[in-house]
LUMZALUM-646587 format. One line per field, with one value per residue: residue number from 1; residue in one letter; x, y, z of N, C-alpha, C, CB in turn. Coordinates in steps of 0.2 Angstrom, whole numbers, plus 5000, padded with zeros to 4 digits. Each point is the difference from the previous one (the first is absolute). Glycine has a CB too. Example, Ala and Ser with C-alpha at 12.3 -4.5 7.8 and 13.67 -1.06 7.14 Angstrom:
<martors>
num 1, 2
residuo A, S
n.xx 5066, 5007
n.yy 4972, 5011
n.zz 5039, 4990
ca.xx 4996, 5004
ca.yy 5006, 5006
ca.zz 5000, 5001
c.xx 5004, 4996
c.yy 5006, 5005
c.zz 5000, 5003
cb.xx 4991, 5006
cb.yy 4994, 4997
cb.zz 5006, 4990
</martors>
This chain:
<martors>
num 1, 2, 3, 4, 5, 6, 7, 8, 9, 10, 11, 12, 13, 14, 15, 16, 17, 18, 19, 20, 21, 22, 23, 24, 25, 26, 27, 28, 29, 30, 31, 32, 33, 34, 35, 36, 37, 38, 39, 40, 41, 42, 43, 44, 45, 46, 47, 48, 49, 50, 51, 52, 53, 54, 55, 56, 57, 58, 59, 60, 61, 62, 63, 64, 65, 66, 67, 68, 69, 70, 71, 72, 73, 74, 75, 76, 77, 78, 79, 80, 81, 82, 83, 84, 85, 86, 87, 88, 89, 90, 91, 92, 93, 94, 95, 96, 97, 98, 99, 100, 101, 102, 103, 104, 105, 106, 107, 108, 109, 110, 111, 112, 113, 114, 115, 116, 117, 118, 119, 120, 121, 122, 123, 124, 125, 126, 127, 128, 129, 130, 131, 132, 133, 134, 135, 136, 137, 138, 139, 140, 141, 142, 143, 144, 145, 146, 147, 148, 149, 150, 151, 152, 153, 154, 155, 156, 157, 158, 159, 160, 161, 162, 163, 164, 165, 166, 167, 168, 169, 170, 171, 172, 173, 174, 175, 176, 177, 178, 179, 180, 181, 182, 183, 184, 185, 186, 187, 188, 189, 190, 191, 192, 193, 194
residuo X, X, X, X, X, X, X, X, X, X, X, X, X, X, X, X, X, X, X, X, X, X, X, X, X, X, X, X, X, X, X, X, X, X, X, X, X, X, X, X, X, X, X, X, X, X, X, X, X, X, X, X, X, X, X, X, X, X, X, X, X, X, X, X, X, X, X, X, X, X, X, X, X, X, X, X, X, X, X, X, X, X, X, X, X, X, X, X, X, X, X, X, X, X, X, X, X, X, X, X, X, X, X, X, X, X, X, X, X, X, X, X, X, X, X, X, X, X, X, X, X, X, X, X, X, X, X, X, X, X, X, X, X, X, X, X, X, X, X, X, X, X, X, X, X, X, X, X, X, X, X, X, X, X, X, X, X, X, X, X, X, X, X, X, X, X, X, X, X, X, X, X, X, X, X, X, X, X, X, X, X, X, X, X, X, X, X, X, X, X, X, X, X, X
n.xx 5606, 5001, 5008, 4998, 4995, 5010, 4988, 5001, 4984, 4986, 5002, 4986, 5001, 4986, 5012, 4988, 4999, 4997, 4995, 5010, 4985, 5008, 4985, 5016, 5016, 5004, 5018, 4996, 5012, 5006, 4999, 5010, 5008, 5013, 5002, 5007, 5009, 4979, 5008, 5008, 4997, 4988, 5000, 5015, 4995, 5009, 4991, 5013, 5004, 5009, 5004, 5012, 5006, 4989, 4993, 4989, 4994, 4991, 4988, 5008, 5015, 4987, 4997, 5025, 4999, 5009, 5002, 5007, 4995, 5016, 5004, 4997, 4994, 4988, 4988, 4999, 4984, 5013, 4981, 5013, 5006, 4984, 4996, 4996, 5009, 4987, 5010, 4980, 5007, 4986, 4996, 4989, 4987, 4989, 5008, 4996, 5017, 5005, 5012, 5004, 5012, 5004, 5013, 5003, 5006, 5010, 5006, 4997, 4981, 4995, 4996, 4996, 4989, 4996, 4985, 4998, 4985, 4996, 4985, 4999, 4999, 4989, 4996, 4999, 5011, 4998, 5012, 5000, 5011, 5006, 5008, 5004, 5012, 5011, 5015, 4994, 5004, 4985, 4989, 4997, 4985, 4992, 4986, 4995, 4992, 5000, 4999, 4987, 5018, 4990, 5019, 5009, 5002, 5016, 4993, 5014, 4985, 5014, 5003, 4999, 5009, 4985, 5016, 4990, 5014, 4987, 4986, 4997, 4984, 5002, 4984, 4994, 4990, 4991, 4997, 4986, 5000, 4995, 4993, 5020, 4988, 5001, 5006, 5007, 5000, 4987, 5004, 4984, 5005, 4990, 4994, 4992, 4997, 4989
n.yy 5698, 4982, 5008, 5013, 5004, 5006, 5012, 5012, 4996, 4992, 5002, 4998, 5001, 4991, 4993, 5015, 5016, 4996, 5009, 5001, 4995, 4995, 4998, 4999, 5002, 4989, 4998, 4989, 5011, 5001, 5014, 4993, 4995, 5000, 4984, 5001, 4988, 4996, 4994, 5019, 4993, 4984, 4993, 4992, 4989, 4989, 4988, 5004, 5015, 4987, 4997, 5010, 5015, 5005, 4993, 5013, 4986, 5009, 4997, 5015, 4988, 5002, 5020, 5011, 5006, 4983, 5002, 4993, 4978, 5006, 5002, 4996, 5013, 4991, 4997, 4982, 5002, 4988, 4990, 4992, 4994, 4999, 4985, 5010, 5010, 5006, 5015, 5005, 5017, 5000, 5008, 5002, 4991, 4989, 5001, 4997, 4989, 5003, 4992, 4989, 5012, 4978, 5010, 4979, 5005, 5007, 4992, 4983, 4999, 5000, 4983, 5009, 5001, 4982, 5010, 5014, 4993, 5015, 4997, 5020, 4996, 5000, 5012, 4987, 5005, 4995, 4999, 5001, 4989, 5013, 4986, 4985, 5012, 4988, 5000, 5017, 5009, 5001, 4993, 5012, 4992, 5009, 4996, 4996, 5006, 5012, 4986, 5010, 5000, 5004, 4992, 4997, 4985, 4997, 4981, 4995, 4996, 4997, 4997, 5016, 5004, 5007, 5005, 5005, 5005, 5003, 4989, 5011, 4997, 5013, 5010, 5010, 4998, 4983, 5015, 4989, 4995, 5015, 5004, 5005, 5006, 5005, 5014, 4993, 5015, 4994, 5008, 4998, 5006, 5009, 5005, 4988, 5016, 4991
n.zz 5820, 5002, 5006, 5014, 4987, 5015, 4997, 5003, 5000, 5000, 4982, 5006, 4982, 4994, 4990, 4992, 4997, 5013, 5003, 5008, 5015, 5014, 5009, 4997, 4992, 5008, 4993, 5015, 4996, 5012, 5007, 4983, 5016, 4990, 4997, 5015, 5002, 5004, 5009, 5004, 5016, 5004, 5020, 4996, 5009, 4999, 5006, 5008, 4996, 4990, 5020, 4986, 5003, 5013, 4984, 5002, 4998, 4998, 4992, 5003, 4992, 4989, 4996, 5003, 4984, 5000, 4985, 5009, 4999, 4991, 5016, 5015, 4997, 4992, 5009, 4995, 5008, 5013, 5005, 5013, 4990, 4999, 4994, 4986, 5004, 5000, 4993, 5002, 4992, 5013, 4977, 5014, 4990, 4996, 4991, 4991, 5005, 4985, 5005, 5013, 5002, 5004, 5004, 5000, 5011, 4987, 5007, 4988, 5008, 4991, 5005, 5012, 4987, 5001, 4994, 5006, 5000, 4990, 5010, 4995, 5016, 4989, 5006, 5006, 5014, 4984, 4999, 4984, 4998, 4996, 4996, 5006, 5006, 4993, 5008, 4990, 5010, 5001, 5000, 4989, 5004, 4984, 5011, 4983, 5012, 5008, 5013, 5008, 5010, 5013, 4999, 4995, 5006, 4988, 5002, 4997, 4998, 5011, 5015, 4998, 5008, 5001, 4993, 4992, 4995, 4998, 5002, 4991, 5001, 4984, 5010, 4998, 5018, 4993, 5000, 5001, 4977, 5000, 4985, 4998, 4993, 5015, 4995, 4990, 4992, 4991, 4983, 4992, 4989, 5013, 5014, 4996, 4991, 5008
ca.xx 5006, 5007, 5005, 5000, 5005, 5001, 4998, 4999, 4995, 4993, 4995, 4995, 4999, 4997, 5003, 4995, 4996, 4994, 4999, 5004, 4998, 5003, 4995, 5005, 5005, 5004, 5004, 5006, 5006, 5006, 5004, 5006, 5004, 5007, 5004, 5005, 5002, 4998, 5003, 5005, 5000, 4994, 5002, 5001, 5002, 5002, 5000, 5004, 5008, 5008, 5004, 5007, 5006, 4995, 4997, 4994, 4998, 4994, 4996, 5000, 5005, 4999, 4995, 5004, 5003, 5006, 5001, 5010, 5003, 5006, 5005, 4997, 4996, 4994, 4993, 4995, 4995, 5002, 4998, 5001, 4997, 4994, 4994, 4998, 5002, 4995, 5003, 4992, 5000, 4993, 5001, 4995, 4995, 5001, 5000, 4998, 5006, 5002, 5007, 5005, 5009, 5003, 5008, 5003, 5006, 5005, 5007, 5002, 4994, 4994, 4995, 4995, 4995, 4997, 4993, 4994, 4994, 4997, 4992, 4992, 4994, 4993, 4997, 4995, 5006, 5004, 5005, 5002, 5007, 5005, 5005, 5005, 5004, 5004, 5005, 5003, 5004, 4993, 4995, 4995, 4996, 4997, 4994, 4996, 4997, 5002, 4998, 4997, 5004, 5002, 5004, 5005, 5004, 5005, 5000, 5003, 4995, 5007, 5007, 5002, 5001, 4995, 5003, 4998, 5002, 4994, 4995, 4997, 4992, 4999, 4992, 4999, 4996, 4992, 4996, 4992, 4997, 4994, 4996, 5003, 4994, 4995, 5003, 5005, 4998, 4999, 4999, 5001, 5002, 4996, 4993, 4992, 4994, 4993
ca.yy 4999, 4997, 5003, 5008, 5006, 5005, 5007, 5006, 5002, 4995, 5002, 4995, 5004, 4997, 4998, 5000, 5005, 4999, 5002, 4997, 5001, 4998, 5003, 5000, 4997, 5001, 4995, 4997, 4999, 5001, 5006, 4996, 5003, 4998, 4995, 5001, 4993, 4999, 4995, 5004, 5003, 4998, 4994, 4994, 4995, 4994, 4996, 5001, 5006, 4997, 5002, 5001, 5005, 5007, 5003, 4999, 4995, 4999, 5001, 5009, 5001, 4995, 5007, 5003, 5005, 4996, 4995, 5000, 4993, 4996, 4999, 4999, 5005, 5001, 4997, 4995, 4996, 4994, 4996, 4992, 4994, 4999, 4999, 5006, 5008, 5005, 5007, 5002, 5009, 5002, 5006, 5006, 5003, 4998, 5002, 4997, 4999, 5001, 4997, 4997, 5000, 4998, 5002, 4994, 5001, 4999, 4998, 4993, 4998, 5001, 4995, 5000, 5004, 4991, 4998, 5006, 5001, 5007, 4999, 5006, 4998, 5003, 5002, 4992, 4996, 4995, 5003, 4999, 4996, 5005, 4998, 4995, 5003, 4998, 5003, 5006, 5005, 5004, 4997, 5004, 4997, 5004, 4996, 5002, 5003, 5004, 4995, 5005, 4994, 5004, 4997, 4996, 4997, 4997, 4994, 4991, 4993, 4997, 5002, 5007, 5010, 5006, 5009, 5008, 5007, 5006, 4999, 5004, 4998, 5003, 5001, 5007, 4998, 5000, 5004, 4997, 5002, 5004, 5003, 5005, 5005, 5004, 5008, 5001, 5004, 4994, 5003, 4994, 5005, 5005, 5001, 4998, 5005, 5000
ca.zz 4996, 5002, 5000, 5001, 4993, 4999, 4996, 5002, 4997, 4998, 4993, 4998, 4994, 4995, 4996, 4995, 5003, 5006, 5007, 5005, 5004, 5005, 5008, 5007, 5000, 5007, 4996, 5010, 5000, 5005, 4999, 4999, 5004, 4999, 5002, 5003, 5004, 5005, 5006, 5004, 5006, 5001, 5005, 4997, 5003, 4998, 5004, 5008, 4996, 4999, 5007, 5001, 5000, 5003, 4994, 4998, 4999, 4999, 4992, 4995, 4995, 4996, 4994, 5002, 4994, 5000, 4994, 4999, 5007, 4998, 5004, 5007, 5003, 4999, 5004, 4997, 5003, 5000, 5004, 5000, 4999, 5003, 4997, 4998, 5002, 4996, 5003, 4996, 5001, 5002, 4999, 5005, 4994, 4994, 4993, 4994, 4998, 4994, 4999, 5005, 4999, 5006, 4997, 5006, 5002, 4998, 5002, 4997, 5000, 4997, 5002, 5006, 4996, 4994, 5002, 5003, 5000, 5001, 4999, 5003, 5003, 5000, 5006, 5000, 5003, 4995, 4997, 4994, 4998, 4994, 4998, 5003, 4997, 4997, 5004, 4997, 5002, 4999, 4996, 4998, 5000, 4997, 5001, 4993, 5001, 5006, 5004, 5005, 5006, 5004, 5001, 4997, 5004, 4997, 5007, 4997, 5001, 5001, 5004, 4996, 5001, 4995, 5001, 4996, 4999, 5002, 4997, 4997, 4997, 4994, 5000, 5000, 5008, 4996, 5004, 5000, 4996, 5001, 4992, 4997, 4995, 5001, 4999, 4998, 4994, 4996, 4996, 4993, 4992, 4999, 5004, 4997, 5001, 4999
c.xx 5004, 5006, 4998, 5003, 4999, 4995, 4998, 4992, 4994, 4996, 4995, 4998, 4997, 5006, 4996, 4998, 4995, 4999, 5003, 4997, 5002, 4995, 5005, 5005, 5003, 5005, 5004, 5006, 5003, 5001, 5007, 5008, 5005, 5002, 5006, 5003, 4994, 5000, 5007, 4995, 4992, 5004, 5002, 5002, 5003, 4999, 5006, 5006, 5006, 5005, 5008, 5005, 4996, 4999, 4993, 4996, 4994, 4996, 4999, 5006, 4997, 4996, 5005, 5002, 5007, 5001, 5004, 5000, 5003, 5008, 4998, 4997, 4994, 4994, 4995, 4997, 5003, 4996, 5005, 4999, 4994, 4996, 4996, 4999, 4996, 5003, 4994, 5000, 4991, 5001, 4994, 4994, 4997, 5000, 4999, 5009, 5001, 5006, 5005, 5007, 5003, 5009, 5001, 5005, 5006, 5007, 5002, 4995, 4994, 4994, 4999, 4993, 4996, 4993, 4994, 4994, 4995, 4992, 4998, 4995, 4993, 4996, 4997, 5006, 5002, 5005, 5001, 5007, 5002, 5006, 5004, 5006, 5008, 5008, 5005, 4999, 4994, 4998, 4995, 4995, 4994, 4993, 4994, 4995, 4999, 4995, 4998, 5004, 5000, 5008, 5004, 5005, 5004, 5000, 5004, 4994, 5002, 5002, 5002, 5000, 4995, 5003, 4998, 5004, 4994, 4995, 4996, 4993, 4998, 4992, 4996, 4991, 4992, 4998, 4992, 4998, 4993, 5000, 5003, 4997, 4998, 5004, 5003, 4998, 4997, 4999, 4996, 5000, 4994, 4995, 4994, 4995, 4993, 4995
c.yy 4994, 5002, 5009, 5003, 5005, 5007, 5006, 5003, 4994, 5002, 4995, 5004, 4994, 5001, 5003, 5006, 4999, 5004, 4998, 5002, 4995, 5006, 5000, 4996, 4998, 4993, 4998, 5001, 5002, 5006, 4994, 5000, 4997, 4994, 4999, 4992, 5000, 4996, 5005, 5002, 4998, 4993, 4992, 4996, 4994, 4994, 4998, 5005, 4996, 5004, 5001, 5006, 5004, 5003, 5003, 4996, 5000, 5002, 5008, 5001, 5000, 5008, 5007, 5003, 4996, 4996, 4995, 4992, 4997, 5000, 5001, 5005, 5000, 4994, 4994, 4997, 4991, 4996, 4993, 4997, 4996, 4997, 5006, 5006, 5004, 5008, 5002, 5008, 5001, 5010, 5005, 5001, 4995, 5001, 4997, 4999, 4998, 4996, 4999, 5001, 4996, 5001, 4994, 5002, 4999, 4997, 4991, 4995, 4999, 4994, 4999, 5003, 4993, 5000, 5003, 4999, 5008, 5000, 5006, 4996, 5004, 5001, 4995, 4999, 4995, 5002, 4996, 4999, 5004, 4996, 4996, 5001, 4993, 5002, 5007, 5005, 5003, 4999, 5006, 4997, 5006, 4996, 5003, 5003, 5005, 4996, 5005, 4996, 5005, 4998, 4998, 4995, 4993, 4992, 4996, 4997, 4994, 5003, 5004, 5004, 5004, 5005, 5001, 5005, 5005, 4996, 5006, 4998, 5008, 5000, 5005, 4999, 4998, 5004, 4997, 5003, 5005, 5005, 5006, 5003, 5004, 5005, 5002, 5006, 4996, 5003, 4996, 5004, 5005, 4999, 4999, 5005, 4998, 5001
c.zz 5004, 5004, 5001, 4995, 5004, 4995, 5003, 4999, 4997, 4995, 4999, 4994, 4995, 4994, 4991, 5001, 5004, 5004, 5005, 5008, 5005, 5004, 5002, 4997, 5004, 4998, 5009, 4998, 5007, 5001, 4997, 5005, 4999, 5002, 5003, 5003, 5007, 5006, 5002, 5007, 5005, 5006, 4997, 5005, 5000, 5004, 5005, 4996, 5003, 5007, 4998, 4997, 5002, 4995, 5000, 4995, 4996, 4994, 4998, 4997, 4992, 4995, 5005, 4995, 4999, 4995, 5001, 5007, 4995, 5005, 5008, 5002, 4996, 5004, 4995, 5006, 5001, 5008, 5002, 4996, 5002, 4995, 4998, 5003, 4996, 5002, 4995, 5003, 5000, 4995, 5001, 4996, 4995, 4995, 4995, 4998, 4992, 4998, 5008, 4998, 5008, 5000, 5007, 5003, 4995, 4999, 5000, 5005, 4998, 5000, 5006, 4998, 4994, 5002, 5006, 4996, 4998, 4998, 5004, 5002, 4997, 5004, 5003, 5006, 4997, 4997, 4993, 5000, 4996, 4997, 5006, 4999, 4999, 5004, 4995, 5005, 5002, 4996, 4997, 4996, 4996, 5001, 4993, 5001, 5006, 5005, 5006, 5008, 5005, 5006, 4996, 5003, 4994, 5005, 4997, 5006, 5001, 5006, 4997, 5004, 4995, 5001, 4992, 5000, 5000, 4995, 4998, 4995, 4998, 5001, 5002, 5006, 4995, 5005, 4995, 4992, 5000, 4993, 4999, 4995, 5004, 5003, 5000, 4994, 4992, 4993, 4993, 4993, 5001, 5004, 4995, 5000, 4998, 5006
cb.xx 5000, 4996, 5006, 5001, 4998, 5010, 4998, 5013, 5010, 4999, 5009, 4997, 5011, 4988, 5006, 4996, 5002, 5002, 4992, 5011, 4993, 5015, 4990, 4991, 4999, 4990, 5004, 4993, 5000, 5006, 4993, 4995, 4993, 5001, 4994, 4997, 5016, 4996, 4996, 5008, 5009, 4993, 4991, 5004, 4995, 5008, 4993, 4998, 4995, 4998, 4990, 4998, 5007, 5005, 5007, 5003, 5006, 5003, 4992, 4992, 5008, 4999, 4981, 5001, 4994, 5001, 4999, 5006, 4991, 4994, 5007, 5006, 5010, 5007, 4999, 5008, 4988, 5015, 4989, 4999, 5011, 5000, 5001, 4996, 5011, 4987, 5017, 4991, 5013, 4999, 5009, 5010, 5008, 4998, 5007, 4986, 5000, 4993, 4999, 4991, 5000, 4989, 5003, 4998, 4994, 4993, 4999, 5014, 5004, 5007, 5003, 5009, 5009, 5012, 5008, 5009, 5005, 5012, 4998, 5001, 5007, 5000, 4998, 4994, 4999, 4992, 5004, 4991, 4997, 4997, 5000, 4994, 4993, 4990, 5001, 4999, 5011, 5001, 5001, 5008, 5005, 5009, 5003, 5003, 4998, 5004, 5008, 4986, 5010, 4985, 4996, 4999, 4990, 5008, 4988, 5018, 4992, 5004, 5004, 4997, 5014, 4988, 5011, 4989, 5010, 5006, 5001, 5012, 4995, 5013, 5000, 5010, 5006, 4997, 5011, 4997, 5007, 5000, 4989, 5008, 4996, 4990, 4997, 5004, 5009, 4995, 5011, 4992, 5004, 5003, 5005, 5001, 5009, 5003
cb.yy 5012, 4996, 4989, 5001, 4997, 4991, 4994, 5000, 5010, 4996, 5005, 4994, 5011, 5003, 4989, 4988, 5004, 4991, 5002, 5003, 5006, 4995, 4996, 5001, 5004, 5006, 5005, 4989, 5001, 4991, 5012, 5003, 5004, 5010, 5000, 5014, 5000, 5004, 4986, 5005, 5011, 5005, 5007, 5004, 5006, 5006, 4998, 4986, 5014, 4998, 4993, 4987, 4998, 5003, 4991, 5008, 4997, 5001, 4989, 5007, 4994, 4984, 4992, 4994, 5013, 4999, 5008, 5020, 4996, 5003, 5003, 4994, 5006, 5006, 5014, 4997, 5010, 5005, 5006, 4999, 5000, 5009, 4991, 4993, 4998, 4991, 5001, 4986, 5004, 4990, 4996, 5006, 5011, 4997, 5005, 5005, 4998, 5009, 5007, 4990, 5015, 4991, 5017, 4992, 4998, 5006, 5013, 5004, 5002, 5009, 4996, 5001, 5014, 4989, 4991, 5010, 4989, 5006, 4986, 5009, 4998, 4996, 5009, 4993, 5004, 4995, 5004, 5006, 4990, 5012, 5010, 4992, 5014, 4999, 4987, 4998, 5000, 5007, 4988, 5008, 4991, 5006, 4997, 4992, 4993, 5013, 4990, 5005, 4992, 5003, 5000, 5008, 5003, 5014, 5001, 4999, 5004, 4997, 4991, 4999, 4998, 4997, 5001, 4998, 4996, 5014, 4991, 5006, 4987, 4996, 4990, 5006, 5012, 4990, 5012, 5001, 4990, 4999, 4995, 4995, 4994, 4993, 5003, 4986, 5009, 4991, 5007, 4991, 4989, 5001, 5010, 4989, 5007, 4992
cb.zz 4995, 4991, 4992, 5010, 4987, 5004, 4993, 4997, 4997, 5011, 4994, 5011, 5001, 5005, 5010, 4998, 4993, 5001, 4997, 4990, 4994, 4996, 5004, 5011, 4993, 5010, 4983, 5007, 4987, 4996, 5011, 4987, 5008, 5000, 4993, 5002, 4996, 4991, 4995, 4988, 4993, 4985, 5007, 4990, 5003, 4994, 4991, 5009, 5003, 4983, 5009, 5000, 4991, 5009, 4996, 5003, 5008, 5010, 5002, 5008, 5009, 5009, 4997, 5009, 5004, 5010, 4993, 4999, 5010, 4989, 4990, 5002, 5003, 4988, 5008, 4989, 4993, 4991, 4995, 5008, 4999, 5008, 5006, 4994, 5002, 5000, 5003, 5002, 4991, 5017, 4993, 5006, 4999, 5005, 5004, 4996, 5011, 5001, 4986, 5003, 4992, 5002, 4994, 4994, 5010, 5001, 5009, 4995, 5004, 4993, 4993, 5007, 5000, 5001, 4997, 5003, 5006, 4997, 5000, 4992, 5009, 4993, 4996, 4986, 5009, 4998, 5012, 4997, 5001, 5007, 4991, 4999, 5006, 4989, 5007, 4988, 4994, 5005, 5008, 5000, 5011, 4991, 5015, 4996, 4994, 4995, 4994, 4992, 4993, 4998, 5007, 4994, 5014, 4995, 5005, 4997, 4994, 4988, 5004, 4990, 5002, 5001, 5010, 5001, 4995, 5001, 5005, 5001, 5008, 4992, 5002, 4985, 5012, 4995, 5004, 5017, 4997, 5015, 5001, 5004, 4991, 5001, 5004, 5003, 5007, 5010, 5005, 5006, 4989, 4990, 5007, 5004, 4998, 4992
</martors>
């Protein structure tokens, strides 16, 4: 199949009166597993950390459950002014990603986010492009197709600051494809007497 479907089950049948005989069945897929934030609390890191007010600067601000940066006690991922800054979540595994959430800084910075770069790594250690962000509040990035990643990293490709309030990635783990039929229970209209 192209595309994963979801399902519970597998008919095979005739549309006529026939006979119906099968030696062997065997279907591949997945186990389905709930769609959570898979970058919380997961290793992060940035190309240098922002040095001011005894703030936390740093890149595990960025997947911390922290929404809120609008005033001085709150926390954000903030790299120096630097030749392309980059901030990349290691989400220990690989999954199958489905959606991206980026929350900016609220507090009348947000074009330090212009032109950012958001790309998943692939098991390989290539990487995929997804979106060019812009200067809103929050992004929500729904990807058309689900992207087997085992990272993520936000970059400019410029002089710039890189901050983040939070990042959150929408997926659910890959686990090796294998012949979920077998011994399973299985049923049909009618035994064959002969």
């Amino acid at each position: 199949l192209e595309n994963n479907i979801e399902a519970t089950g597998l008919r095979i049948r005739h549309e006529k009166e026939a006979f119906l005989s099968l030696t062997e069945v065997e279907v591949y897929g997945y186990m389905s597993i709930a769609k959570a934030n898979i970058a919380f609390g997961k290793p992060a890191s940035q190309s240098s950390d922002f040095d001011w007010a005894d703030a936390d600067w740093s890149a595990s601000v960025a997947v911390d459950g922290n929404k809120n940066f609008q005033k001085d006690d709150d926390k954000a991922s903030h790299t120096m002014e630097e030749s392309n800054p980059w901030w990349t979540v290691d989400f220990e595994g690989k999954y199958y990603v489905t959606g991206i959430k980026i929350w900016n800084r609220q507090d009348g910075y947000q074009e330090r986010l212009d032109g950012a770069i958001v790309e998943l790594f692939y098991p390989n250690g290539t990487y995929k492009v997804v979106e060019t962000l812009d200067t809103a509040l929050v992004y929500d990035i729904v990807l058309e197709n689900e992207v087997e990643a085992t990272g993520l990293r936000i970059r400019h490709e410029k002089e710039a600051f890189l901050s983040l309030t939070e990042v959150e990635v929408y997926g659910y783990m890959s686990i090796a494809k294998a012949n979920i039929a077998f011994g399973k229970p299985a049923s049909q209209s009618s035994d064959f007497d002969w």
